[in-house]
Structures are given as C-alpha cells and as structure tokens.
N, C-alpha and C positions, 0 to 999 in steps of 0.2 A: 930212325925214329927220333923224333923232337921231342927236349922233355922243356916243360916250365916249371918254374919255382911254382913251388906252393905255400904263399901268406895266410896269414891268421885272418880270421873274417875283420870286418873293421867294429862289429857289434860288441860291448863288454859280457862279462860272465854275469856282470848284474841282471840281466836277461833272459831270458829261454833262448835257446841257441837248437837251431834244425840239424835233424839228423848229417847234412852235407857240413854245416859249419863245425858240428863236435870233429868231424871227419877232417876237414879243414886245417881245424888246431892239431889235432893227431899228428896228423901228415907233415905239418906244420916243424913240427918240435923234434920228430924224427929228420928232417930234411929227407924227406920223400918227394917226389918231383911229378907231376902229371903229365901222362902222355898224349898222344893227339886223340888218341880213342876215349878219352876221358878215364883213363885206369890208370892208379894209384903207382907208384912203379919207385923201388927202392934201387940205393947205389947208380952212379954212372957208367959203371962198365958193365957190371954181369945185370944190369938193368932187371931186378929180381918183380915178378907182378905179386903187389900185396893186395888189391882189390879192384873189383871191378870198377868203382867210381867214391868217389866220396861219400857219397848217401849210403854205401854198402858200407865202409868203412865206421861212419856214424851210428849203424843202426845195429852191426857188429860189439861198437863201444859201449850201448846199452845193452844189448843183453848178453855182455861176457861181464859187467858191471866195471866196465873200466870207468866208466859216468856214471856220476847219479842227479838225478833232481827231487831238490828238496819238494817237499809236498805239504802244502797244509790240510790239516781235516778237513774231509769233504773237496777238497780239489781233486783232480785229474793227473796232480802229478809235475804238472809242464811249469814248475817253477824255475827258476836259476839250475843252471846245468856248471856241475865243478867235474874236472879231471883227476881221475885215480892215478895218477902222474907215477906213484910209488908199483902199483897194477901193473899199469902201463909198461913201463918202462924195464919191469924187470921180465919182460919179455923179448923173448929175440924175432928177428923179424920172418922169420919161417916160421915160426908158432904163431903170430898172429895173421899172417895167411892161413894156414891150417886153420884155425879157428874161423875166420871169416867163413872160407871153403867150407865146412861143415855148417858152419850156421846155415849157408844158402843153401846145399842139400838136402839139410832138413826139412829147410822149410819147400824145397822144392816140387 
C-alpha cells in the first residue's frame, strides 16, 4: 500500500474551511498519511485506518466539537473554522477512530 503525505489545504483559517480541508489539517498535524483508496491511515508500519476519507474525518471534527465556527446572529454558522488543538490532541489515535466509526454507524 502507498501512502502520501498529507498537507494542510493552502486556504487560511481566516476562511470557512470544508469539511475535507478541517480533515486535511487534522490529518495534517498528526502526520497521518493517505492511502491509495483515499483513507486516512496512521503510523508507517502498523499502517492503523483512522477514517474512511478526509470528509469523514472533517465531519467527524464537527460533531465531536474538536472544530468550531464562529457564527454570527442570524448566520448559518459557516463562519471561520479554528481547531480544538487542546480536544484534539489529547486524544489517542484509536479513540478517534472509534469515534469517527461510531459517528458513521449512527448515522448509518
């Protein structure tokens, strides 16, 4: 299996950022690597899958709240998207597979 780096989108946080680009930066800042099937896939050796694609991964990030966007009164929400970095990160990468896995079951 061939993996590629995974870079941070080139778009700023000043921005609204898609559910694949929050995934993106995730992926990103963990040094997670992307496999040929487009899944999320951590570590080089024990190649661990943390999600099916980035967009899973993204959409994952909103609703465990590891993202938020700010919202003005009367918006929709889709303002600048910041990273719970502190969230984030104080999780290990089998719990956030597990969570992803569950969110998609849910909603399955």
């Amino acid at each position: 299996m061939k993996l590629t780096d995974i870079d941070p989108p080139g778009r700023s946080f000043s921005r609204w950022l898609t559910e694949e680009e929050i995934g993106r930066v995730l992926a990103s800042d963990r040094g997670w690597r992307l496999a040929e099937d487009g899944s999320v896939v951590a570590g080089k050796l024990r190649k661990a899958r943390i999600a099916d694609s980035l967009g899973d991964l993204g959409r994952a990030a909103i609703a465990n709240r590891w993202t938020a966007r700010a919202a003005a009164p009367g918006s929709d929400g889709s303002g600048p998207t910041h990273i719970m970095w502190g969230v984030f990160n104080a999780r290990s990468d089998t719990e956030i597979a597990a969570e992803i896995a569950a969110g998609i079951a849910a909603r399955g």
